[in-house]
C-alpha positions as CSV (number, residue, x, y, z in Angstrom):
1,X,92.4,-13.9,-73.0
2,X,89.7,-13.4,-75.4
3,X,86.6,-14.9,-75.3
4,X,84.4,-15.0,-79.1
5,X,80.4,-14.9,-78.5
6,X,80.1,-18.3,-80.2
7,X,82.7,-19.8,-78.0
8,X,80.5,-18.4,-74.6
9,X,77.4,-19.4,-76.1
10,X,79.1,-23.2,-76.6
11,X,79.8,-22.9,-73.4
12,X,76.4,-22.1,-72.4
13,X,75.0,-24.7,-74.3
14,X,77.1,-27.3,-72.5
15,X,76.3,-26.0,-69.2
16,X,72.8,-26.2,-69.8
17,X,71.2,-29.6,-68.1
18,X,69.5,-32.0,-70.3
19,X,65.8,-32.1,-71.1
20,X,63.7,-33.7,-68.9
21,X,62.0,-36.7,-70.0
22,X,58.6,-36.7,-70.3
23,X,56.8,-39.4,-67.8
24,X,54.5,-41.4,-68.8
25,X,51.1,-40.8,-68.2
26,X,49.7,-43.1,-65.6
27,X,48.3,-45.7,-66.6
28,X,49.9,-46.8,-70.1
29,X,48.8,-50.1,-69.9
30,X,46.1,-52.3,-68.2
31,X,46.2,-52.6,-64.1
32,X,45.3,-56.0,-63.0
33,X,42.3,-56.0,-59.7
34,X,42.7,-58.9,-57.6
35,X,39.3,-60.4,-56.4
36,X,39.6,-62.9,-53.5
37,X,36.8,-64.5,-54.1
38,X,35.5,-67.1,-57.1
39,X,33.3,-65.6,-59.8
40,X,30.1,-65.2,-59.3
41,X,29.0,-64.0,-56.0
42,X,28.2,-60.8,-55.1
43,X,31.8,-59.6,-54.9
44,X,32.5,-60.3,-57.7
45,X,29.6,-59.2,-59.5
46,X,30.2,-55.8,-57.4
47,X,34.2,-55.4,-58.6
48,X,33.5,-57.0,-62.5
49,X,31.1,-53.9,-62.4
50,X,33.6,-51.4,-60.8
51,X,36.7,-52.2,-63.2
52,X,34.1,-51.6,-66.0
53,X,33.3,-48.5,-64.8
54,X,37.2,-48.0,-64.4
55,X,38.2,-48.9,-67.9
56,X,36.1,-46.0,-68.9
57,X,37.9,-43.7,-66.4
58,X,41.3,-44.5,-67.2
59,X,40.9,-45.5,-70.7
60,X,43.0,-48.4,-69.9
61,X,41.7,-52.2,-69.2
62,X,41.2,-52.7,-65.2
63,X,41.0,-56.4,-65.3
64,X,40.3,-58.7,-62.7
65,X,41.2,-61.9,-61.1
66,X,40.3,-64.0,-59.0
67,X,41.9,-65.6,-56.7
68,X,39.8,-67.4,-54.2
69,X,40.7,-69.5,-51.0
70,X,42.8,-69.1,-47.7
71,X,39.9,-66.9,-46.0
72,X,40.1,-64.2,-49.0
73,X,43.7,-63.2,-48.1
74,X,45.4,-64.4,-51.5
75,X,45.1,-61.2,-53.0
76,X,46.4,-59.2,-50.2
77,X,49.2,-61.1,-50.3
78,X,49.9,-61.0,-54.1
79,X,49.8,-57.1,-54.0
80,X,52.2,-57.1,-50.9
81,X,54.6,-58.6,-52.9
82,X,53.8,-56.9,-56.6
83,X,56.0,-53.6,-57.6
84,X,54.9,-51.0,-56.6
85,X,53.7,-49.4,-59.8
86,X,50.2,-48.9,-59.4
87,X,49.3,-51.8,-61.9
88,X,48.3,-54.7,-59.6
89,X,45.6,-54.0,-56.5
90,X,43.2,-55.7,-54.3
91,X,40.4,-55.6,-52.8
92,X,41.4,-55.6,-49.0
93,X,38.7,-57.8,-46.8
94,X,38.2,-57.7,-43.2
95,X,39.5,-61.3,-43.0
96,X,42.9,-60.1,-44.7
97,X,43.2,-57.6,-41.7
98,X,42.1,-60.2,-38.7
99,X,43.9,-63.6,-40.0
100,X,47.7,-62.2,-39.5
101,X,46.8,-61.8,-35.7
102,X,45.9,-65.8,-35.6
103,X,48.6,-67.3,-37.8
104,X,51.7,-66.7,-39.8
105,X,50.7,-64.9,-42.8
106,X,53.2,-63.2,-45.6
107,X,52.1,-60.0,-45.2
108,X,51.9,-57.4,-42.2
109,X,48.6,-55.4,-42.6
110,X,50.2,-52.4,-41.2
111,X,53.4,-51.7,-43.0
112,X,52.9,-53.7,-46.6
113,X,49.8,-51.7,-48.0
114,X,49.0,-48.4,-49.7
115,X,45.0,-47.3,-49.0
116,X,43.6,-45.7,-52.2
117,X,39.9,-45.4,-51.3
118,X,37.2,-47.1,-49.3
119,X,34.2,-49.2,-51.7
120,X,31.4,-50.0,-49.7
121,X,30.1,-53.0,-47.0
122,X,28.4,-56.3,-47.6
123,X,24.5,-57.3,-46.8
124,X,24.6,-60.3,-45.1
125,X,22.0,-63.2,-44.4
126,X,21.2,-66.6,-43.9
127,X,19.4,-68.5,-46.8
128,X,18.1,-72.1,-46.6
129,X,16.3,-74.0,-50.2
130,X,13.1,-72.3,-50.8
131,X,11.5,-76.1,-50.4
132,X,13.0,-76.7,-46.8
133,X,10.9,-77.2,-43.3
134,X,12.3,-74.2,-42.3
135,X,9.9,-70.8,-43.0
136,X,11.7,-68.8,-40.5
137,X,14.8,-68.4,-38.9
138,X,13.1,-69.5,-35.0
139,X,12.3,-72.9,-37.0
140,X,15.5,-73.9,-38.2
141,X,17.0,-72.8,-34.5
142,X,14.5,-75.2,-33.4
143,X,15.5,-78.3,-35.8
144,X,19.2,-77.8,-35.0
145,X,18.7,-77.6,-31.1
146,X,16.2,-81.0,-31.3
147,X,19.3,-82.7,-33.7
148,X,22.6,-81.6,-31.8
149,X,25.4,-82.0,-34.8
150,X,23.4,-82.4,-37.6
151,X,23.1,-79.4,-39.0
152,X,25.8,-78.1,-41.6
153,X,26.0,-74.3,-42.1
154,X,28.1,-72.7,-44.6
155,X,30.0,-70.0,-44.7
156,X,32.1,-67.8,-47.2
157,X,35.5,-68.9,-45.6
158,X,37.5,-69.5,-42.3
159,X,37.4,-66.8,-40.0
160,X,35.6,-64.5,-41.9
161,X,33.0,-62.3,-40.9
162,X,29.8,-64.8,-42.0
163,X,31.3,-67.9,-40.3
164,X,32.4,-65.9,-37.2
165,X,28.8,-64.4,-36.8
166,X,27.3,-68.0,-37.6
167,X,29.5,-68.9,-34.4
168,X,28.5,-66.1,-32.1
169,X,24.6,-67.0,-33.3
170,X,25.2,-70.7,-32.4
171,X,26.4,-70.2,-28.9
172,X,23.8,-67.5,-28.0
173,X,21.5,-70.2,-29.2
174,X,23.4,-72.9,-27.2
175,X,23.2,-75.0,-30.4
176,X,25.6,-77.7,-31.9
177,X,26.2,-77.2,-35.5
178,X,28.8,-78.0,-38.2
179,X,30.2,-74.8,-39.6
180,X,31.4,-75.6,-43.2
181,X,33.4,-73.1,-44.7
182,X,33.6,-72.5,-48.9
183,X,35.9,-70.4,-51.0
184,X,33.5,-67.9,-51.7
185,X,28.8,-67.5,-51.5
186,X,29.0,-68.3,-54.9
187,X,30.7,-71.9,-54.3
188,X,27.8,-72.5,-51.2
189,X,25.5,-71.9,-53.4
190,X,25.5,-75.7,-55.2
191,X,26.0,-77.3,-52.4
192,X,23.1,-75.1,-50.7
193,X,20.7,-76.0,-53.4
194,X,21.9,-79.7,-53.8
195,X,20.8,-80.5,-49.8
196,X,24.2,-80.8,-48.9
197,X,24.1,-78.5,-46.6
198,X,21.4,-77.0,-44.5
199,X,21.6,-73.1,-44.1
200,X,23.8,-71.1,-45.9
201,X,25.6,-67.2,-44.2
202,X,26.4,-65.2,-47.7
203,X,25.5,-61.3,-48.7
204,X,23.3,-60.9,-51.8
205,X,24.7,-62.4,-54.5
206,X,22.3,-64.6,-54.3
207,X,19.1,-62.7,-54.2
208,X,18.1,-63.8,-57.6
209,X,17.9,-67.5,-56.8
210,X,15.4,-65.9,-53.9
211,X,13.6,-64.0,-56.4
212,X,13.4,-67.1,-58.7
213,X,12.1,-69.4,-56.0
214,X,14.6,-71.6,-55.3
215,X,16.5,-70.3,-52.4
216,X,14.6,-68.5,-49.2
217,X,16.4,-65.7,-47.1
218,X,15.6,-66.4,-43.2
219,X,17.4,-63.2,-41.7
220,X,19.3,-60.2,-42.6
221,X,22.1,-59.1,-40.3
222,X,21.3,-54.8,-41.2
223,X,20.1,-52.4,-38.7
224,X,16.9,-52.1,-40.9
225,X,14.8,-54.4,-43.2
226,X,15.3,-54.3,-46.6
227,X,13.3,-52.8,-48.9
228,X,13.4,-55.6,-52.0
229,X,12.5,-58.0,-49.2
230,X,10.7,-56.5,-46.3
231,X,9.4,-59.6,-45.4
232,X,12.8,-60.6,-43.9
233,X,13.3,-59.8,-40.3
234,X,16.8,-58.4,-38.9
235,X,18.6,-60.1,-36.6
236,X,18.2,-56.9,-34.2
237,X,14.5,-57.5,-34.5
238,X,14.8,-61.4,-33.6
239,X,16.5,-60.4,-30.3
240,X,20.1,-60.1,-30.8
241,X,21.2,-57.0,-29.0
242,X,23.8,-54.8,-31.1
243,X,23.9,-57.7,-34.1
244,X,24.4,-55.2,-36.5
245,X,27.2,-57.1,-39.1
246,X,28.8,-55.7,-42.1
247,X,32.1,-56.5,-43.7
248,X,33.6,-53.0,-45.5
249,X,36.3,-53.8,-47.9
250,X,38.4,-51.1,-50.3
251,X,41.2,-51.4,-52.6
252,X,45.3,-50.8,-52.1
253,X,48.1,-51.1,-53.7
254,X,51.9,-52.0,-52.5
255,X,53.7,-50.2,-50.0
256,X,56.0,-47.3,-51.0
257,X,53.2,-46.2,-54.6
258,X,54.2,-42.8,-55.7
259,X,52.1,-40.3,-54.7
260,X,51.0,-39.2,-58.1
261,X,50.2,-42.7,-59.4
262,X,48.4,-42.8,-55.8
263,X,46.5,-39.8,-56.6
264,X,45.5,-41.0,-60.2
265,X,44.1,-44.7,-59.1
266,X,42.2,-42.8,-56.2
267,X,40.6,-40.3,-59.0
268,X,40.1,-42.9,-61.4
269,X,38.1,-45.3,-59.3
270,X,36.3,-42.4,-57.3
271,X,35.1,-41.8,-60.6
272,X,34.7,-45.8,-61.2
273,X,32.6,-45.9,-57.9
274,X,30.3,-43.3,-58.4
275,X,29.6,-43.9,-62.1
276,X,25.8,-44.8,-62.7
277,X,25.8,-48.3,-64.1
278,X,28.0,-49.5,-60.8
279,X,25.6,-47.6,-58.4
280,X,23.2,-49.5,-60.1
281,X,25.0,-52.6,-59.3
282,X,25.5,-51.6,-56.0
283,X,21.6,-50.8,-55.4
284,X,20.8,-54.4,-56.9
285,X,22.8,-56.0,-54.5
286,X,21.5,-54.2,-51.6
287,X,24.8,-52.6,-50.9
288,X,25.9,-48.9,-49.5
289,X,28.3,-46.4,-51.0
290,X,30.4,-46.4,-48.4
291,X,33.7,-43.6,-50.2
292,X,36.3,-43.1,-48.2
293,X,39.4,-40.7,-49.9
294,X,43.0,-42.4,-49.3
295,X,43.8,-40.5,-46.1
296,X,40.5,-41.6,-44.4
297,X,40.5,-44.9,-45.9
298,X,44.2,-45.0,-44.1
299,X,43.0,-43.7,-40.9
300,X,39.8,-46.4,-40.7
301,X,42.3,-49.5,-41.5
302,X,44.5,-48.5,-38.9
303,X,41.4,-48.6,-36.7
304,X,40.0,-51.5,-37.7
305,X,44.0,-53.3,-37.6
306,X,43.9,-52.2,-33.9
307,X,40.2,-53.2,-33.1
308,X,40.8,-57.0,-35.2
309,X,43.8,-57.5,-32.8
310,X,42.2,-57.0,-29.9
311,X,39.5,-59.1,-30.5
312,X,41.8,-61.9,-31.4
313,X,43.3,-61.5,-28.7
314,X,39.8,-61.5,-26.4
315,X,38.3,-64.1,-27.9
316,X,41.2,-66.7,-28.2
317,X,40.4,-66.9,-32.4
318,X,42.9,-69.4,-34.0
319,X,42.9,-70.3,-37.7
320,X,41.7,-73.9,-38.7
């Protein structure tokens, strides 16, 4: 049988696969950051600065939202539901790793999350109105041991780092308080300044009030004082052995990202963290760089998974 040359090259042509089609570039459209905390405080002051930063980097919006309440583990569990795409992330708190070991939450911290990179680490302190009794942190100790269950400290949330270390501080002092727990600093910070509560546990979102006059800071819980208020002891220096408290956070995304849309959110916000106007932020809030890449980032939350379980576990912590 005779073959002609156009009739092999129609063949060839039909043999031939299709054209690949191209993928789009990620991302096409905005990527939505979930903040777990109300506006204003210094988290989100911190991220509102980041996703600026990160609109420039990926020349797409990074918007964010927040979504305060349940001890800052809304957002974790919004992302461990969301596609996973790449266009909605969270910030990932120390309380969203710790409250699925004391009660039934809809997420498991080790299987439903994708680490893209590790932010930084809160300040925190204890503030009280710049008018009150109290000039330092031995006086208002004092006040709450001579009136046993009248004092009303606030915290950021349920469980979280500030109301958990406003619970160890109580029992070393052997002091009965009312620990009063709020959404977010920025929610405290009314009811602070209002007299309806006595002593407020919050990082540095609200430094300006200090700086203004109306609020006074009586501790901060660093290894060193800081340098916009060196007046401020630690809590080291006031005699609590190895009460050095921070609260790292970072951002994921849902389990099962693809590992080039990984790749491209880690570069973007690498690029978001380092990028001069949010260092700046970071500075004025008295908070580190902390970078971690996505493997490290990975490793550290498996660590920190582990180490939140077993002190559960140890210390009998129950929501409510």
């Amino acid at each position: 049988m005779t073959i002609t040359r156009r009739a092999l090259l129609g063949a060839v042509t039909l043999a031939a696969p299709a054209p690949l089609r191209a993928q789009p570039r990620f991302p096409d459209r905005p990527i939505s950051l979930l903040v777990p905390f109300p506006p204003g405080g210094a988290t989100d002051v911190q991220m509102r600065a980041l996703a600026e930063a990160a609109t420039r980097a990926f020349g797409q919006q990074v918007i964010t939202e927040n979504r305060p309440g349940a001890g800052s583990t809304l957002g974790a569990a919004a992302v461990a539901r969301a596609r996973p795409d790449g266009y909605t992330i969270a910030q990932m708190t120390l309380p969203a790793l710790r409250l699925p070991f004391m009660q039934r939450m809809a997420y498991d911290p080790r299987r439903d999350f994708t680490p893209i990179l590790h932010l930084t680490g809160y300040t925190f302190g204890v503030l009280v109105r710049a008018d009150s009794p109290w000039k330092t942190w031995r006086d208002l100790v004092a006040d709450a041991r001579a009136n046993p269950g009248r004092h009303r400290w606030g915290n950021t949330g349920a469980n979280g780092t500030p109301h958990l270390t406003m619970v160890e501080l109580a029992e070393r002092e052997r002091i009965e308080v009312e620990h009063v727990p709020f959404r977010g600093e920025a929610d405290a910070y009314p009811a602070l300044l209002g007299g309806h509560i006595e002593a407020q546990a919050a990082g540095t979102g609200g430094a300006q009030l200090v700086l203004d006059g109306r609020l006074r800071y009586l501790n901060f819980w660093t290894r060193t004082r800081l340098a916009k208020f060196p007046e401020v002891p630690t809590l080291l220096e006031l005699g609590y052995q190895g009460m050095v408290v921070t609260s790292p956070y970072g951002l994921v995304a849902p389990a099962g990202l693809d590992r080039d849309v990984l790749a491209a959110l880690h570069d973007g916000f690498r690029r978001a963290l380092h990028d001069p106007s949010h260092l700046a932020v970071l500075e004025r809030l008295d908070q580190p760089l902390e970078y971690l890449d996505s493997a490290d980032y990975a490793r550290v939350m498996a660590e920190t998974i582990d180490m939140e379980e077993k002190r559960v576990e140890r210390l009998g912590l129950r929501a409510g």
